[in-house]
N, C-alpha and C positions, 0 to 999 in steps of 0.2 A: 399472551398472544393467542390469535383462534387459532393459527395454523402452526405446526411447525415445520420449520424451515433451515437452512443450512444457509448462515450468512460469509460471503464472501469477501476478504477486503483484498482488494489486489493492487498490485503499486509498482512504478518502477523505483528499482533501487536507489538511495540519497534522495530520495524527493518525498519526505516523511511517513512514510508507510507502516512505521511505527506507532506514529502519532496517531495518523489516520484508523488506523486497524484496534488501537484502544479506546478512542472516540466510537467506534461500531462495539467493541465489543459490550463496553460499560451501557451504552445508548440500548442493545440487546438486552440486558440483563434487565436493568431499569424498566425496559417493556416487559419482562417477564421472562426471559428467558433465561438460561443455564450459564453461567460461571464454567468459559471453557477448559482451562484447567482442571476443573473439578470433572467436565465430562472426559477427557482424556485420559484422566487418571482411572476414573469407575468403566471406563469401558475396554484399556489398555489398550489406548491408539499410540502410545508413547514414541512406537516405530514409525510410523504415517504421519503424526500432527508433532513436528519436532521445534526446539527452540521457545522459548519462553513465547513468542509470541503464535504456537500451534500451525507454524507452518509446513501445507501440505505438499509443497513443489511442486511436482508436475501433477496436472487434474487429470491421471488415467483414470479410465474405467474401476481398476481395480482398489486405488485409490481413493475414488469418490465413494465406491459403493462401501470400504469402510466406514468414511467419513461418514454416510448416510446411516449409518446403524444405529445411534445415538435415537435421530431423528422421526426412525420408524420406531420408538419407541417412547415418544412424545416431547422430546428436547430438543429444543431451538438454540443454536448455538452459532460460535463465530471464528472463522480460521482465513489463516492469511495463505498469498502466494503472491511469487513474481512472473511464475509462466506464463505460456499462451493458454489462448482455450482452444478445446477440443470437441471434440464430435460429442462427446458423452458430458462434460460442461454445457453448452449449448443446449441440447436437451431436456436438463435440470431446470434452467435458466427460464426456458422456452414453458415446460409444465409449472412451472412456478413454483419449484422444489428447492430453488435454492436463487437466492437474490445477491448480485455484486455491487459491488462502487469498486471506481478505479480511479486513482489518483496517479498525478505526472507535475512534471515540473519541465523547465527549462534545460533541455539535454546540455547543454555547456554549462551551467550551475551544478546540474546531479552527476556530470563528470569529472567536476572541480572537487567536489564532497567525496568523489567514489578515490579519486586520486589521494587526496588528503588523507582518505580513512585509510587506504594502505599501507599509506608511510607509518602512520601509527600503528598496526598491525605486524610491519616488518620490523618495527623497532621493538616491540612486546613481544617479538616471535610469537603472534598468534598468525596460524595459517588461514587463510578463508578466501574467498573469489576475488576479496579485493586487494590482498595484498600480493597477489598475483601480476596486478596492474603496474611495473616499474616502470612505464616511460608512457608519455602521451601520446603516441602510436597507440600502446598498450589500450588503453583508457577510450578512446576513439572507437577501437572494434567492438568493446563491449559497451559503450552505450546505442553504437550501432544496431547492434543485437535486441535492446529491448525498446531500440524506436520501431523494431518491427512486432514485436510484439505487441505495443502499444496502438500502432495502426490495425492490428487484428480485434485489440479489445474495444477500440472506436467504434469499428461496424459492426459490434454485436447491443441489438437495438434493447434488447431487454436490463442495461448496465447501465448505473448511474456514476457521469464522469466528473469528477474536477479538478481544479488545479492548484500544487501545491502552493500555492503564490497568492491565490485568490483566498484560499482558506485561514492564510496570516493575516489578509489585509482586511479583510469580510469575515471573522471568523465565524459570529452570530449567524447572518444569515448561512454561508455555507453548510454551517454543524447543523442548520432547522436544517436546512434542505436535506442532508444526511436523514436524519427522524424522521422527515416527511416521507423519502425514499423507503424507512425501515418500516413506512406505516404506525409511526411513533406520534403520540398529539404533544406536540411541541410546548403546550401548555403548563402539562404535567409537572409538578412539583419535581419529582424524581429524574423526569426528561432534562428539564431545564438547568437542575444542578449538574447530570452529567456534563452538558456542554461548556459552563461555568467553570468548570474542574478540569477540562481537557482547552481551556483558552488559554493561547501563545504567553499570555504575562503569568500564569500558573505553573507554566513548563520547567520543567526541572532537569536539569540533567544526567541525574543519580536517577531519575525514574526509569523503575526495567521497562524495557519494550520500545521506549519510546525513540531513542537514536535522536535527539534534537539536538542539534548542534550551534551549527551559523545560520540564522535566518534572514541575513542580510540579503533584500533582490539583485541579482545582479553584479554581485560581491568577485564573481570571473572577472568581469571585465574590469576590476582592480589588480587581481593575482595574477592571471593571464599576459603573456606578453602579447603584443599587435599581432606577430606574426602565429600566434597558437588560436588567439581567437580567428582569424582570418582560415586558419585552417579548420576549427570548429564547424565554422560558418559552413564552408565547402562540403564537408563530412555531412552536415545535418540539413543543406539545404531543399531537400525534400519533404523535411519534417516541419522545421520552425515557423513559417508560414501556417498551414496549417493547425498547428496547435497553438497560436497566435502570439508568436515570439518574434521581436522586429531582429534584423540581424545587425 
C-alpha cells in the first residue's frame, strides 16, 4: 500500500459485521497491509481495540488518535465499530487518513437475529447488549437507536455503503466493489483468493469473528407474528423506504 491508512469497518449490529470487517481485514493484509491483531498486540492497544474482532466503540478523539499511532508509524491496518461518527472521524475520513464501509441490513431481520442472540446468551449466562433485549419492546428501541446511527453514516460522503442482503446475493461483485473501495486490483491473485475465502458457501460458523448465523432474506416475516411485523413496520417507517426495504 503507498499510503497508510486506518481502515474502518462499521456495521449495524446482526446484519454481518463480522463477516464484513474479516472480508476488509484479510482484503487489507492481502494489499499489504498489517495483521490487526498482530498490531494490537506490538503496540498495546488491548484496552482501545477490544474483542477478537479490534473493536474501537466509540470513535473519540482520544480513541482515534491511539488507534492512529500504529499508522504514523507506517501500518495500514483494520478495526471495526458500531457507533456514530464524530467530528474527529469525519475529519480523518475527509483528509483521507482513514477509509470506512458500512454495512446494514433490513432493521426487522437484525432485530430478529439481535432478539434470537439474546435468548442464546440468557441461556449460557453470558451477559452482553443483547441479552439485555427480553421482550420486543426491548428489541424495537435498540434497533431504533442504530437506524439513527445509520442515517448519520449515509450522509457522510467519503464512506462506502452496502447491504447486508446484497452482499449474499451478489457476493462477487459486492466483495470487488469492497477492493475497489480499498484501492485493491481486484485481479490480484492474493485479492481474489481473499474474496473466494470470505464467500457465503465458505462460511463456517465455528469461524472467530465472523457471527454467521441465518442467512435466510426475510426469515422475520416467517418467526414474526402479523401483529409484531405490523408493529416493526410502524417503529421503522422512516427508515425502510429509504434503505430500500418494501414493508
Amino acid at each position: 500500500m503507498k499510503n497508510s491508512v486506518l481502515y474502518l469497518a462499521v456495521g449495524m449490529p446482526r446484519a454481518g459485521s463480522g463477516w464484513h470487517y474479516n472480508l476488509m481485514h484479510d482484503l487489507v493484509v492481502a494489499g499489504g497491509g498489517s495483521d490487526s491483531r498482530e498490531i494490537r498486540q506490538r503496540f498495546l492497544l488491548g484496552a482501545v481495540l477490544t474483542e477478537i474482532n479490534l473493536n474501537i466503540r466509540s470513535l473519540s478523539p482520544t480513541r482515534l488518535a491511539l488507534a492512529q499511532a500504529p499508522i504514523l508509524l507506517g501500518n495500514s491496518y483494520t478495526i471495526k465499530t458500531h457507533s456514530m461518527p464524530t467530528k474527529a472521524a469525519k475529519r480523518l475520513l475527509e483528509e483521507g487518513k482513514m477509509r470506512a464501509s458500512y454495512i446494514y441490513r433490513d432493521p426487522r431481520a437484525a432485530l430478529l437475529s439481535a432478539l434470537e442472540y439474546g435468548t442464546r446468551a440468557r441461556k449460557a449466562d453470558r451477559h452482553n447488549a443483547f441479552s439485555q433485549l427480553e421482550s420486543f419492546e426491548d428489541g424495537l428501541a435498540f434497533m431504533l437507536g442504530y437506524l439513527k446511527i445509520w442515517k448519520n453514516w449515509m450522509d457522510v460522503e467519503e464512506v462506502h455503503h452496502l447491504r447486508y442482503e446484497d452482499l449474499q446475493s451478489n457476493f462477487e461483485k459486492e466483495a470487488g466493489q469492497v477492493a475497489e473501495f480499498l484501492q485493491l486490483d481486484v485481479e490480484k491473485s492474493a485479492v481474489s483468493d481473499v474474496i473466494s475465502q470470505h464467500h457465503p458457501k465458505q462460511a463456517s460458523s465455528d469461524r472467530k469473528g465472523q457471527h454467521f448465523q441465518f442467512g435466510e432474506a426475510e426469515r422475520f416475516r416467517k418467526v414474526f407474528s402479523k401483529a409484531e411485523i405490523k408493529q416493526a413496520n410502524a417503529a421503522f417507517i422512516d427508515y425502510l423506504e429509504l434503505m430500500g426495504y418494501s414493508a
